[in-house]
N, C-alpha and C positions, 0 to 999 in steps of 0.2 A: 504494500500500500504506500503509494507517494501522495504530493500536495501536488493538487494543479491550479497556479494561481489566474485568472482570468481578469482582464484591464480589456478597458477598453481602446483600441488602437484610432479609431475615428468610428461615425456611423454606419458603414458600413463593413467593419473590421473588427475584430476581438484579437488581440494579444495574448497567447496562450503559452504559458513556462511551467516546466515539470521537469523533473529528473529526466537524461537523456533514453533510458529504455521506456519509461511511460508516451514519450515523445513517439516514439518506433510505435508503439501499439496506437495511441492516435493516428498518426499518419497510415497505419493499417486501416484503421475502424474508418477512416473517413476516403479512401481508397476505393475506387468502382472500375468495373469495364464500363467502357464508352462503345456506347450501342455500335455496332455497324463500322467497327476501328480496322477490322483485318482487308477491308474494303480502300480504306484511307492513302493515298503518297503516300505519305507518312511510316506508315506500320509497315506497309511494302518493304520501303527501302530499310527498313530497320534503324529508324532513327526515332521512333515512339513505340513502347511496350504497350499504348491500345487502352489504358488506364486512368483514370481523372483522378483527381488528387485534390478534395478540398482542404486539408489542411497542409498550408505551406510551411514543412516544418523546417525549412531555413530560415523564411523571418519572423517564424511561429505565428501566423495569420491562418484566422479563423472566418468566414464567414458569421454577423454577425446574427442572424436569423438562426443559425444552427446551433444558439447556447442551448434550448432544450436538451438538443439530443447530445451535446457535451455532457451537460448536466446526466443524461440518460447512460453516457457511455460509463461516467464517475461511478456510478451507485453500482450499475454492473459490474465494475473490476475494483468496486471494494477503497477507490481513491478517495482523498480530501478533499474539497472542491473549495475554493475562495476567490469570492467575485469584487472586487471593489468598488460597484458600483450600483446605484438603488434598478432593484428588476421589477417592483412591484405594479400591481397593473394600477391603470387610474381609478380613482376613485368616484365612480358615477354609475348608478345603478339602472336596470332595466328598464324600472317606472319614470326616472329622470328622459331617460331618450324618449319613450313615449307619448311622455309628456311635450319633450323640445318639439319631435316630428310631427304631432299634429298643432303645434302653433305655426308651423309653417305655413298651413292652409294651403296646401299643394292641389294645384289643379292639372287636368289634361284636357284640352281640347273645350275649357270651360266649363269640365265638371269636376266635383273633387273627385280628387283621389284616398282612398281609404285603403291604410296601411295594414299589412299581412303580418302576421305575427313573425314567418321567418326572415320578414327584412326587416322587421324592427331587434329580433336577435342577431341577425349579421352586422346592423351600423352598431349595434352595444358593443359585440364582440372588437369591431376593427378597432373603433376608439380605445377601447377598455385595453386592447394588448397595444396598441400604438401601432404594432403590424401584424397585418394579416392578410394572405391571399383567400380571396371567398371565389367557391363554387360554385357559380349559380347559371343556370340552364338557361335560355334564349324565353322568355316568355316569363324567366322570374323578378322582374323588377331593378334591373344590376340598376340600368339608368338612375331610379327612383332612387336607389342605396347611395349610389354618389353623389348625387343631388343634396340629398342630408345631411351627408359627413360632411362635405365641402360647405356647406352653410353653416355646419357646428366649430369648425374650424376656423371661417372668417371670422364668427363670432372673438375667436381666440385670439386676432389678430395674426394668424398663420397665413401665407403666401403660397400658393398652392400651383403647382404643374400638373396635368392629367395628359399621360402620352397614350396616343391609341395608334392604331399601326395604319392607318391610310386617310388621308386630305378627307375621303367623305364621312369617315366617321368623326371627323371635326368639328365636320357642318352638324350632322347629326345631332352631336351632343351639345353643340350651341345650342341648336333648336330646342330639343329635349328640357334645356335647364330655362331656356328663354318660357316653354309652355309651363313647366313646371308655376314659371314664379310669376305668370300672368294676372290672379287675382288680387296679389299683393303691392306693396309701395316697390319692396326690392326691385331692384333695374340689372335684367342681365345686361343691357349693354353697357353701364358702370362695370360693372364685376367680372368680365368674360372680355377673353381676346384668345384672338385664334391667330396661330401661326404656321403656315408651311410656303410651298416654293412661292416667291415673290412676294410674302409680305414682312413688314418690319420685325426684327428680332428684340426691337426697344419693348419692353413691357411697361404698360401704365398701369393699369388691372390687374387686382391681387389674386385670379384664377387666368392662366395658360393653357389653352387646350393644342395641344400639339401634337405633331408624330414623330416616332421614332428618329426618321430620316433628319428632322430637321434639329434634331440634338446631338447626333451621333460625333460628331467632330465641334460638339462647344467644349469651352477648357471648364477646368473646375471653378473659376471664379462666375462665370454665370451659372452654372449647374445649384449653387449652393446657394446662392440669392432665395432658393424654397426652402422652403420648412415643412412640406408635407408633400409626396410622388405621389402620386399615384397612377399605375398602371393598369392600363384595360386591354384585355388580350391578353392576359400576360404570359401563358402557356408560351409565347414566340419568345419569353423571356430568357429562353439557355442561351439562345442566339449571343455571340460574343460581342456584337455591336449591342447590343438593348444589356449586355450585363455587363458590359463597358461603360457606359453612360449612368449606371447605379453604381457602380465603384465609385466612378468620380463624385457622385453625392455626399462626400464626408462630414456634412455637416446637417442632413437631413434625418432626421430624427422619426420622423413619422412615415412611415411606406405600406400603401395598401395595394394592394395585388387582386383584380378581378378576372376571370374568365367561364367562359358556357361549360371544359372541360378540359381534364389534365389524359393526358396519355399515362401509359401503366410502366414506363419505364420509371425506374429507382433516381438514377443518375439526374434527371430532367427535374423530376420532384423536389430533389435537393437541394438544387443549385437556384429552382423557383423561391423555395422557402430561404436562402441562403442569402439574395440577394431582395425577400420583400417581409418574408412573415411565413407563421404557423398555414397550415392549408386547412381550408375550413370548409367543408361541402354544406351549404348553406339548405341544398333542396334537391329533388332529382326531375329530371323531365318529366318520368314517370307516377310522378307525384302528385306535379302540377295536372296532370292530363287527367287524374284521377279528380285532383278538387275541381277539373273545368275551370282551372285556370288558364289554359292553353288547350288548342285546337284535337280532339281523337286523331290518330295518328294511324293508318293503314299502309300496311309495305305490302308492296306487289313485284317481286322480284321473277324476273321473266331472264330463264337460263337459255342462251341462243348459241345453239347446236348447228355445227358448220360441219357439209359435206366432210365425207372421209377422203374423197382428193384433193383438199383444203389441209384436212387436218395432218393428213399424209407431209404435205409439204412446207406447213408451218410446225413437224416438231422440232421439240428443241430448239426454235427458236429464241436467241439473247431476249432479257427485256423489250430493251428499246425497240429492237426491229419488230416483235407480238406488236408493241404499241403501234406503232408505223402503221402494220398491218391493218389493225383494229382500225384506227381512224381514218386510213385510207379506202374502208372497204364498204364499196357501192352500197350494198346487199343490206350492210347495217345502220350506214345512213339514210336510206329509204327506209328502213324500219323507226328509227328517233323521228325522224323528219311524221311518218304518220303519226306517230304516238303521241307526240306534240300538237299535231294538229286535230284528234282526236279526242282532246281534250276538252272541257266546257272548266273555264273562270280563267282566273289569271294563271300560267305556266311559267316555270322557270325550270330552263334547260343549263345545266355546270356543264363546262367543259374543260379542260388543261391546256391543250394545244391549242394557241391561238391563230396562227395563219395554217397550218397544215387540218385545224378542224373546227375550230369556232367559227368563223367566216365563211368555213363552206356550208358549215349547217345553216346559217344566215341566211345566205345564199337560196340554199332549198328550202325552206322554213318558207321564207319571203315572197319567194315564187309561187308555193301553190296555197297562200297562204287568206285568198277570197276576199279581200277587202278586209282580214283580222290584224290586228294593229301588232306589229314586230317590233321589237324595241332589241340594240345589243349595246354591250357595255365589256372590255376590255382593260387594261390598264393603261393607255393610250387615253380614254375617252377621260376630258378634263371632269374638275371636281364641278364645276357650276351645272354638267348638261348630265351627269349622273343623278344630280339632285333633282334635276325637271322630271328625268325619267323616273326618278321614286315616286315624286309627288302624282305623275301621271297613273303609274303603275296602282299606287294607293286607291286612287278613283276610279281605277276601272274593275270590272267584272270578265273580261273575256280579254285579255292581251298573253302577250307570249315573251319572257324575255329570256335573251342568251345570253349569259356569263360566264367570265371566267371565274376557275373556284377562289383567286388570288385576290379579287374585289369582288364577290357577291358573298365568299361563304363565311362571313366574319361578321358579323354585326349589323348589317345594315338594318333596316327596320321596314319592310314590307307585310302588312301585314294582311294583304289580300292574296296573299302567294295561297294557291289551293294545292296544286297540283307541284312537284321536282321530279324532274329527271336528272340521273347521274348519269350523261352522258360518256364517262371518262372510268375507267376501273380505278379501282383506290382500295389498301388497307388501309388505312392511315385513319387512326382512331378519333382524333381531335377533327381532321378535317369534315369526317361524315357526320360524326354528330353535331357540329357546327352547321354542315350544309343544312342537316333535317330543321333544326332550330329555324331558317327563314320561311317556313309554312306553318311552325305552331303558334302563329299570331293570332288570339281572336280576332275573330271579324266578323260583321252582318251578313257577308255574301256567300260565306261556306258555312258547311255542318264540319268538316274535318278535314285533315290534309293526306293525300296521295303521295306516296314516293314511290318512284320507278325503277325500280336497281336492275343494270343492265350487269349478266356475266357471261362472260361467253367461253363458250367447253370448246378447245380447240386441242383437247387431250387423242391421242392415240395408242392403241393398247395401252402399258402400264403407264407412259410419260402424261401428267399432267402441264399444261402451262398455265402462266403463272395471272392474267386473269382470272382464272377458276379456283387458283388460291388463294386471288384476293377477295375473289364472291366469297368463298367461307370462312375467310376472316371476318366480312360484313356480318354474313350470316348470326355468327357467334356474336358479334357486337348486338345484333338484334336480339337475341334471347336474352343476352345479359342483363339486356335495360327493360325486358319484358314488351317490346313491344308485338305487336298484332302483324303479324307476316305470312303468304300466302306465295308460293312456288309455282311455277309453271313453267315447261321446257317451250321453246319455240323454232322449228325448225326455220332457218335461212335458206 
């Protein structure tokens, strides 16, 4: 048994000193493989062992988010633990927030809004720890939760950044905090400034809503000018540029972390809570669907079975090239292209590939598409005519839009989306259930929302390829979350 003394190095760091073999077993415990590393330069050439290493046990730097499980690692091997600085949470009770939240008199759209018991436990929770990454599903209130905090905050006379990772969720949550505080004296246009490519970096207003992009190369003297991060999305937060820009935060003290859903890797988790807070699953999708907080949810996943002269000559297949294949192939494009237009309310078709398959589906969408209103959107299309196309999309009943998954399947807020197609194969756990979130919006013009899951079996004898093992990845994510799903082969 040794001491492990704990200082705090800045706010984003902890200083961490123990006899040199307790050191060795730290630097063990906080040791992970790095997903997907034998893949890497890097590991190839044999110049990285594949491994992530939160504790840098040269300058003895800790991640400060990860005192828990310091703490956690202590009690387990029997160590001293000594923190020289106060950990305890703040002093403000359950009834106190419920109290602040509805003097807010929060409206939407000129009605109130009347607060859910689990977002009034998530603004408790973030305040009460100072950080915290909250979990919270597309359809549970994230908006509404940062809304609060951030008003509890100015209260404090705190200075406050919110980074979300794209120009239209900017706008969005300008919007968002502007409807919120409409019945009130508060003035979002006092309090709120938005900034990415081509507008000023000078802040005059104590809330910043920005993106990623437009921080990633500031120094740490405008970085620290806040007093309170907070990031939305933040699952994109392993990313070295987004957990680059929270290092340099050394003097930010308060950091809350929101996103619809974390992926089940360890390493990613870590480094989320490392650089914002504890993770806190605030509600599930399947929760909300249950209170009819959000849209009933139907999966119709249609397995599209390709000649065996096809499949003959696409086996084994590399990824990329299957991909190529898939999005180049007539046969399945005439199948999304009807499916899409078979549909009655608003449609929204994901795709990945932008000129080699967003475009063409445009294309054929638009063409036989009878006078039904097309809408696309890309990463190309600027932030003011994304935001027309929402607001349009919002108002209609019968339109079709095509997106990439890069800018539709994050946030945005449509909430007349009835109908998704997942044009594009995907495991990717964050991505899917992010995509289903833009149709479980209520709304007047649907009973429920439709998803499309296309997989396509281009397996031969015993070789599967690797669409059909990302369809059962999907698959398995559906069961997991409980949703309502339904199979059907479809020959091409």
């Amino acid at each position: 048994m040794s001491i492990i003394k704990v200082t705090k190095f800045n706010e984003s760091f902890l200083r961490v000193i123990s006899e040199p073999a307790t050191e060795s077993e730290l630097y063990d415990y906080f040791t992970f493989d790095y997903p997907n590393a034998r893949w890497t330069p890097a590991y190839k050439a044999k110049l990285w062992d594949g491994k992530y290493h939160l504790f840098d046990i040269i300058r003895k730097k800790l991640y400060t988010g990860l005192l828990d499980l310091l703490i956690e690692f202590a009690k387990k091997y029997h160590h001293t633990i000594e923190i020289d600085f106060d950990i305890s949470p703040v002093n403000i009770s359950l009834e106190q927030i419920k109290e602040y939240s509805l003097s807010l008199n929060v409206h939407s759209k000129g009605n109130p809004i009347q607060f859910r018991d689990y977002q009034l436990d998530s603004i408790h929770q973030a305040i009460l720890r100072k950080r915290m990454t909250l979990v919270c599903p597309t359809g549970g209130g994230k908006s509404l939760i940062l809304y609060t905090i951030c008003r509890y905050y100015l209260e404090q006379d705190k200075k406050i950044v919110i980074i979300v990772p794209s120009t239209s969720l900017v706008q969005q949550m300008y919007n968002d905090f502007t409807d919120y505080s409409s019945n009130v004296e508060w003035s979002a246009k006092d309090n709120l400034q938005m900034l990415y490519s081509g507008l000023s970096k000078e802040i005059d207003n104590p809330i910043l809503i920005t993106t990623f992009q437009s921080l990633h190369r500031s120094d740490k003297k405008y970085l620290n000018q806040f007093d309170v991060a907070i990031v939305d999305e933040c699952h994109q937060s392993k990313s070295k540029s987004i957990t680059g820009i929270l290092d340099k935060m050394e003097t930010v003290e308060y950091r809350i972390g929101t996103t619809g859903s974390l992926d089940n890797n360890k390493i990613h988790s870590l480094l989320i809570t490392g650089v914002l807070g504890t993770i806190y699953k605030v509600i599930t999708t399947n929760e909300l669907i249950k209170q009819s907080s959000l849209s009933d949810l139907k999966i119709k996943s249609f397995i599209l079975k390709y000649p065996e002269s096809t499949r003959k000559l696409c086996k084994k297949l590399e990824y990329q090239k299957e991909i190529d294949f898939l999005i180049g192939s007539k046969e399945r494009n005439d199948f999304i292209t009807n499916l899409a237009l078979n549909t009655t309310g608003v449609t929204l078709v994901l795709f990945l590939h932008i000129e080699k398959h967003g475009k063409i589906l445009y294309d054929m969408i638009s063409e036989r598409s009878n006078g039904r209103k097309v809408h696309y959107i890309d990463g190309s299309v600027n932030v003011d005519e994304r935001e027309s196309i929402r607001k349009d999309l919002s108002e209609s009943d019968n339109s079709i839009l095509l997106a990439s998954f890069g800018t539709l399947a994050v946030g945005i807020n449509i909430p007349s989306i009835s109908n998704i197609i997942f044009a594009s194969p995907s495991k990717s756990r964050i991505r899917n259930l992010q995509s289903i979130g833009r149709g479980l919006r209520l709304n007047k013009n649907k009973s429920h929302c439709l998803l499309f899951d296309l997989t396509d079996d281009l397996s031969y004898k015993g070789w599967k390829n690797y669409s059909l093992k990302h369809g059962a990845e999907r698959f398995k994510l559906y069961c997991e979350e409980k949703f309502n799903i339904s199979l059907k082969e479809i020959e091409l």
